[in-house]
DRENPA-3360 file (N, C-alpha, C; in nm, 2 decimals, always signed):
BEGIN
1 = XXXXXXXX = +0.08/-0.12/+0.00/+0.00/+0.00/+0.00/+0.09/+0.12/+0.00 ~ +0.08/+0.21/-0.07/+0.14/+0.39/-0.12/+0.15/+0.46/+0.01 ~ +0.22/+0.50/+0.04/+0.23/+0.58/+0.19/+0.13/+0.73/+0.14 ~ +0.04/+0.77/+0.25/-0.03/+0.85/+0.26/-0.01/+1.04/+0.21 ~ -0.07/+1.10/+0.12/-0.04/+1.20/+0.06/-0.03/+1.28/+0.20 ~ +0.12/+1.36/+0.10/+0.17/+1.50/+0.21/+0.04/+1.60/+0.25 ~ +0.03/+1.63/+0.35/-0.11/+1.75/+0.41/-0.03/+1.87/+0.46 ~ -0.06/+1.98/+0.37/+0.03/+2.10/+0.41/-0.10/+2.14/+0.52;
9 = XXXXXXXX = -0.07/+2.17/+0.66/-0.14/+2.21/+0.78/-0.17/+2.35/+0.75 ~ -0.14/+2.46/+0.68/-0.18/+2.64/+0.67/-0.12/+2.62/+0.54 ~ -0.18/+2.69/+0.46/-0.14/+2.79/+0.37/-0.19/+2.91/+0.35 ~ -0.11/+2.96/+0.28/-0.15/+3.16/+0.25/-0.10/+3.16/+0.10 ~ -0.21/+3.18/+0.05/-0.19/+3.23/-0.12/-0.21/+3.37/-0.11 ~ -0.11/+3.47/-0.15/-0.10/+3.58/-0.21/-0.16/+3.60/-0.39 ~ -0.25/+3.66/-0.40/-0.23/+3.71/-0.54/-0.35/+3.81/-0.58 ~ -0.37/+3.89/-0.65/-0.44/+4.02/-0.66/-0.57/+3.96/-0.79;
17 = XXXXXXXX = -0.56/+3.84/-0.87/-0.61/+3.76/-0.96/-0.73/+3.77/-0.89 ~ -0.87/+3.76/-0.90/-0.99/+3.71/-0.80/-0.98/+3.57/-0.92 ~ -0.99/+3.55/-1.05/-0.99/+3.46/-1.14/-0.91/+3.32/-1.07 ~ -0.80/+3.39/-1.07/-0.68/+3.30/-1.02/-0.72/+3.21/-0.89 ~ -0.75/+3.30/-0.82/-0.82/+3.28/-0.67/-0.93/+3.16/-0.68 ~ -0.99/+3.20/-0.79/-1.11/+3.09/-0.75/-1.05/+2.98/-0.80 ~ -1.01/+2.96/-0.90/-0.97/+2.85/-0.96/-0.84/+2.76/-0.88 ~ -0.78/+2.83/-0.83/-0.69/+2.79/-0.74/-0.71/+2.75/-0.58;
25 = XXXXXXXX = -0.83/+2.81/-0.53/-0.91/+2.77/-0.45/-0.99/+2.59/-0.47 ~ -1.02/+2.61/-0.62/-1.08/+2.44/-0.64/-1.02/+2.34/-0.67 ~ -0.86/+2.41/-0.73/-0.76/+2.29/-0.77/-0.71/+2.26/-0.59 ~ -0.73/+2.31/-0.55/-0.60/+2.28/-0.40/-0.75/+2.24/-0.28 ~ -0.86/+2.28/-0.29/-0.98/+2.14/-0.24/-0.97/+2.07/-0.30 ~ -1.00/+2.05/-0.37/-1.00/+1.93/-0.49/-0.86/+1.82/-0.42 ~ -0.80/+1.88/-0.46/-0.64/+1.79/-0.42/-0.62/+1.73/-0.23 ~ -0.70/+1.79/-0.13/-0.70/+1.72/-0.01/-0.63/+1.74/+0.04;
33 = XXXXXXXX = -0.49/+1.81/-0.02/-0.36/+1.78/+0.08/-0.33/+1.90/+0.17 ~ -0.43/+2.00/+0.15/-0.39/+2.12/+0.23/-0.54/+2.17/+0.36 ~ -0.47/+2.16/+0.49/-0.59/+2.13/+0.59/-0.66/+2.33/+0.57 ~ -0.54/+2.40/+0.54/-0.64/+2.53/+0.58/-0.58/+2.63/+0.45 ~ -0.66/+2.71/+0.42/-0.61/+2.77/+0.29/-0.70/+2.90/+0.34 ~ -0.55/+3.05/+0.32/-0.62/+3.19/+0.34/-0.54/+3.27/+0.24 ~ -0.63/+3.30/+0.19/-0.65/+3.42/+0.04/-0.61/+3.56/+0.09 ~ -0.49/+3.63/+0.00/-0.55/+3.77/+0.04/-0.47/+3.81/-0.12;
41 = XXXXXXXX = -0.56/+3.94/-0.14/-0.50/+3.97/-0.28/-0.43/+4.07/-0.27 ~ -0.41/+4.09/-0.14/-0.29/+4.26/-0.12/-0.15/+4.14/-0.01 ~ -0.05/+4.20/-0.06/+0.06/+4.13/+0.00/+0.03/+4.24/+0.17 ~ -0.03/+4.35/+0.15/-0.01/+4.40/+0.32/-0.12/+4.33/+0.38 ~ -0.20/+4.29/+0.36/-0.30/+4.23/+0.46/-0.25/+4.07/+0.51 ~ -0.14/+4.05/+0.40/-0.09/+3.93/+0.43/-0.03/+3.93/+0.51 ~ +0.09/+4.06/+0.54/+0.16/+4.11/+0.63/+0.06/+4.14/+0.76 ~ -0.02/+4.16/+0.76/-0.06/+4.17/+0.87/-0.16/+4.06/+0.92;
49 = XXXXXXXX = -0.18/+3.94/+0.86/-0.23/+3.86/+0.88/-0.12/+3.77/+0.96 ~ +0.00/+3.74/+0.87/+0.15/+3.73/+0.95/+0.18/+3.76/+1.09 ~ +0.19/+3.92/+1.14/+0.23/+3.95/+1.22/+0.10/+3.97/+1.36 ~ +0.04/+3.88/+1.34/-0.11/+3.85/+1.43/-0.02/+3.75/+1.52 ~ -0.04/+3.75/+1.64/+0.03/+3.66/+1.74/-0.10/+3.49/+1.78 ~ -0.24/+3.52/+1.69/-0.32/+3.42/+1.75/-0.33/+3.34/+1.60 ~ -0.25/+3.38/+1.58/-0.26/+3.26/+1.39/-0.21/+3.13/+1.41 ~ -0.24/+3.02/+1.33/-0.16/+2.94/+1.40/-0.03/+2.93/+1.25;
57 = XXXXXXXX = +0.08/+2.81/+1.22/+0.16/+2.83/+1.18/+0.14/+2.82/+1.06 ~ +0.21/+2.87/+1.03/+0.20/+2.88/+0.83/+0.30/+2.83/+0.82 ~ +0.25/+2.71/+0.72/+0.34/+2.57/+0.66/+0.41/+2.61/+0.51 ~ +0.31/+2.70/+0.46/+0.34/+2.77/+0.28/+0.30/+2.84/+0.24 ~ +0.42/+2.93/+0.18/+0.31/+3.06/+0.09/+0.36/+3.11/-0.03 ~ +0.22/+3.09/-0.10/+0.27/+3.06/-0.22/+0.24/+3.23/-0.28 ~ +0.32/+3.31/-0.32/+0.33/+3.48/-0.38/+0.35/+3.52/-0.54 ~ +0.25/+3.54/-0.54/+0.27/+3.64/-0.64/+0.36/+3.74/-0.69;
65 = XXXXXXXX = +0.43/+3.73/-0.80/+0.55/+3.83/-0.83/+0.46/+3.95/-0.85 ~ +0.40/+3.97/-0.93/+0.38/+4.07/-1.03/+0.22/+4.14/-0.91 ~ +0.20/+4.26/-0.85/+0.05/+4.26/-0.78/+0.10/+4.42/-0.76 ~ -0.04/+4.50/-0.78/-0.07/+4.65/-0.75/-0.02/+4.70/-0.58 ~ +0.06/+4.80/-0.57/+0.09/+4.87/-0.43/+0.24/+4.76/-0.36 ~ +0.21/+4.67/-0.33/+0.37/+4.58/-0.31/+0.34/+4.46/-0.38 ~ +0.47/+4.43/-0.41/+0.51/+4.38/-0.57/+0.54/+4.21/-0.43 ~ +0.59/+4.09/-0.51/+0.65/+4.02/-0.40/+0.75/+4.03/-0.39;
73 = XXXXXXXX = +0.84/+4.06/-0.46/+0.97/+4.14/-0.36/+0.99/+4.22/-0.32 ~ +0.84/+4.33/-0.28/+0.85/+4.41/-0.14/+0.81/+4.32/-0.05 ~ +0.74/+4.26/-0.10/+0.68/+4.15/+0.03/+0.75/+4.09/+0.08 ~ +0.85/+4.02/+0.03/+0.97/+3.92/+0.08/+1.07/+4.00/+0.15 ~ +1.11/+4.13/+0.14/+1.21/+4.21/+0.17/+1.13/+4.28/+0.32 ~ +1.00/+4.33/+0.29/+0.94/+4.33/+0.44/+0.92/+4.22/+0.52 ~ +0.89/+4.14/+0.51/+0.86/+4.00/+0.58/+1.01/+3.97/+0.61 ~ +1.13/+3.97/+0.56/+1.25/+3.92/+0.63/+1.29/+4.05/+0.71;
81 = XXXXXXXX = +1.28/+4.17/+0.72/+1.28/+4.28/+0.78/+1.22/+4.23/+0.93 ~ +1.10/+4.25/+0.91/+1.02/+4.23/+1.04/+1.05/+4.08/+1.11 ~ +1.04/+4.00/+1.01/+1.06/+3.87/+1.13/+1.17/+3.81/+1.13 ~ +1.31/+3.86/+1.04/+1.41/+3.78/+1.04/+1.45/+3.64/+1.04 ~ +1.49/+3.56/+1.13/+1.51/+3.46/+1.07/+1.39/+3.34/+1.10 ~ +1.27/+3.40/+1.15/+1.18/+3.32/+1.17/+1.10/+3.31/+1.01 ~ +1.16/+3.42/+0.98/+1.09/+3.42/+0.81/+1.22/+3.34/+0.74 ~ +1.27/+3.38/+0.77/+1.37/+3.30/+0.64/+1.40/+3.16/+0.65;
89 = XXXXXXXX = +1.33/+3.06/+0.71/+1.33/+2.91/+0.77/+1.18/+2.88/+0.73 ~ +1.07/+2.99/+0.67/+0.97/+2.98/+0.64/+0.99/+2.89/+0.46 ~ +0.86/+2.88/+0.43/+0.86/+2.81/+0.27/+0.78/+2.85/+0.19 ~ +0.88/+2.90/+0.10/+0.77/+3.06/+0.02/+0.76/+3.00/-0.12 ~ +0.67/+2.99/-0.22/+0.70/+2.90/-0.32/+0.62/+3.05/-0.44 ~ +0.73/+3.11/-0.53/+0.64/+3.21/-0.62/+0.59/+3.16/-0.70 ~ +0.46/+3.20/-0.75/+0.36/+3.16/-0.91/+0.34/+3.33/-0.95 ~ +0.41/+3.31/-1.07/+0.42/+3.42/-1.15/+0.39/+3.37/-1.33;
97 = XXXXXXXX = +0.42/+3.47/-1.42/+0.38/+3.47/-1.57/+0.48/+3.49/-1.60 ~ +0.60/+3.59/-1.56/+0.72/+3.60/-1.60/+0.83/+3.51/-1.61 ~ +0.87/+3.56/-1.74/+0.97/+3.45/-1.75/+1.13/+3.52/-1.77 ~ +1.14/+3.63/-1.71/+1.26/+3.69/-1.72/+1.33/+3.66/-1.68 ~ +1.49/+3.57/-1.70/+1.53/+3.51/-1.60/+1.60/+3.58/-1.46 ~ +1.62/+3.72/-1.47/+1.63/+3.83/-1.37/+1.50/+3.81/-1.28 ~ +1.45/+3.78/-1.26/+1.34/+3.76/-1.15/+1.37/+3.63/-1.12 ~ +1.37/+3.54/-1.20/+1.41/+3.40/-1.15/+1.56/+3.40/-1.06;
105 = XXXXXXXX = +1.65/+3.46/-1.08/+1.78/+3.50/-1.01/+1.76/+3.54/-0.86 ~ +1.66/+3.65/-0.89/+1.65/+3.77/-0.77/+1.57/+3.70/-0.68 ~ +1.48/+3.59/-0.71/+1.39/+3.54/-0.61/+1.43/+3.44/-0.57 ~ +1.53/+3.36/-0.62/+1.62/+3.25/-0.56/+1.71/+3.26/-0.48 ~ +1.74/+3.42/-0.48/+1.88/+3.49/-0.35/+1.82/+3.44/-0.25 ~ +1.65/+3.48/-0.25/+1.60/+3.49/-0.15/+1.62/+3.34/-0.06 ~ +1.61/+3.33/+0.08/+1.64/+3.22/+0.17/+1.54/+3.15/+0.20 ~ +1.43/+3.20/+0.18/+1.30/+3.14/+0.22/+1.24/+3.09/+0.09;
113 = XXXXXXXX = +1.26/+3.15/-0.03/+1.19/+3.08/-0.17/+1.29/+2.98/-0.23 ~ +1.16/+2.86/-0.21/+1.24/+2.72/-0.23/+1.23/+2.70/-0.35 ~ +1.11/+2.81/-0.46/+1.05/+2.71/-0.59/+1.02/+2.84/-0.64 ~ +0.99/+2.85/-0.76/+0.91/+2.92/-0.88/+0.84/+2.83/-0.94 ~ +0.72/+2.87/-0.97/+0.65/+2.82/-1.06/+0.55/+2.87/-1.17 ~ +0.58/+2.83/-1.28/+0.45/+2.95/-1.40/+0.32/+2.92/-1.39 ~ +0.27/+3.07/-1.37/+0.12/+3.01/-1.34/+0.08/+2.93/-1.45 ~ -0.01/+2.93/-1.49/-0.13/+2.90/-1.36/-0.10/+2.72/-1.27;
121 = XXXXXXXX = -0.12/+2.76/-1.15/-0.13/+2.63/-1.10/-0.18/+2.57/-1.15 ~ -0.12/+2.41/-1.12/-0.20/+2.30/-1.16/-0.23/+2.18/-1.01 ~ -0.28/+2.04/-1.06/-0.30/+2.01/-0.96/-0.21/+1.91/-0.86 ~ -0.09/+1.93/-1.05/+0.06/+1.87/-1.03/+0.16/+1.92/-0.92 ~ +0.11/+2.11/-0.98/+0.17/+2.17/-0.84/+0.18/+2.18/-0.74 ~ +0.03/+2.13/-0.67/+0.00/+2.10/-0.54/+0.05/+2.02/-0.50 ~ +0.09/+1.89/-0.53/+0.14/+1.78/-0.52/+0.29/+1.80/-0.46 ~ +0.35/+1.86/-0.55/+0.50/+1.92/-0.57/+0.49/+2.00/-0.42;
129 = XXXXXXXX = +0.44/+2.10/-0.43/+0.39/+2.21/-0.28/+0.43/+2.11/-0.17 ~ +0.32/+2.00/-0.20/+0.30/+1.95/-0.05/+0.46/+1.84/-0.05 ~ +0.52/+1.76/-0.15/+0.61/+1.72/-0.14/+0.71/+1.79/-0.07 ~ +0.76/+1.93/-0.14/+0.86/+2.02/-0.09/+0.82/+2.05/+0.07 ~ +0.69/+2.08/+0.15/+0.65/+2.15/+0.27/+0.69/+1.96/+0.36 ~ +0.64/+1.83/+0.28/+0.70/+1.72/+0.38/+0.83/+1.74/+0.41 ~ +0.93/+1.74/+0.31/+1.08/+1.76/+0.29/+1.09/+1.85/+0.40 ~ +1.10/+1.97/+0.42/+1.14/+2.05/+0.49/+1.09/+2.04/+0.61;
137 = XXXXXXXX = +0.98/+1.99/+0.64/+0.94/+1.92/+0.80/+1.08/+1.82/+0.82 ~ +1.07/+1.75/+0.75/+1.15/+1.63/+0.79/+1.30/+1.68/+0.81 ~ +1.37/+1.74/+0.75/+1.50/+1.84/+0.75/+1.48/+1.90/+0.90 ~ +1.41/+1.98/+0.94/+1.35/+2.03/+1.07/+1.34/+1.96/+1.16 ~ +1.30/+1.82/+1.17/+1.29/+1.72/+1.27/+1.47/+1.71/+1.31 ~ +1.52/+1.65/+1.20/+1.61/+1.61/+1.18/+1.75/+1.69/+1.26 ~ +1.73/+1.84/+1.22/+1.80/+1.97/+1.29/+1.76/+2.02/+1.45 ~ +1.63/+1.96/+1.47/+1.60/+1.95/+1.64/+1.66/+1.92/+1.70;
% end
């Protein structure tokens, strides 16, 4: 018997799309593997969803490059600002359109983005998500 699909426990999807939103809302029910899923289409409400002390943990979050008022690398550059290295041990996975490989560079510096991926999700990507968010638990046990 197949050992049991990875269950990402929180996620936070960033993205300003409502289209994207819904659709990505049904591929990631649909798929089971994710127990809690929160939407915000402004990276600041995300930030401030973040910096709430009664949240419980966020296992993945997946951001938007490209979004009106903060871009995701304001987002990533405020989020390691404010929480330092509690952010940067976090698992940030971007869904973007761009294919410039200057953004692919600039988001890989980053310490906390483990992945890129072109939109639009699929249900392949979830899969992947939740593979990468077991991996990194297990690394984590492992560094305890």
């Amino acid at each position: 018997m197949g050992e049991a699909p990875s269950v990402i426990g929180s996620m936070v999807m960033i993205d300003d799309d409502e289209t994207d939103q819904y659709l990505y809302r049904r591929i990631i029910e649909r798929s089971g593997l994710v127990a809690t899923l929160n939407f915000f289409s402004l990276a600041e409400d995300a930030l401030a969803y973040l910096r709430r002390k009664d949240r419980p943990r966020v296992d993945l979050i997946t951001l938007d490059i490209n979004m009106p008022r903060m871009d995701g690398f304001e987002f990533l550059d405020q989020a390691q600002a404010e929480f330092g290295t509690r952010f940067e041990h976090s698992v940030v996975v971007l869904l973007t359109t761009s294919l410039n490989p200057a953004d692919r560079s600039r988001a890989l510096a980053y310490p906390m983005v483990r992945d890129i991926l072109n939109k639009p999700l699929t249900s392949q990507n979830v899969a992947t998500l939740a593979e990468v968010c077991r991996e990194e638990a297990y690394v984590s046990e492992q560094s305890a």
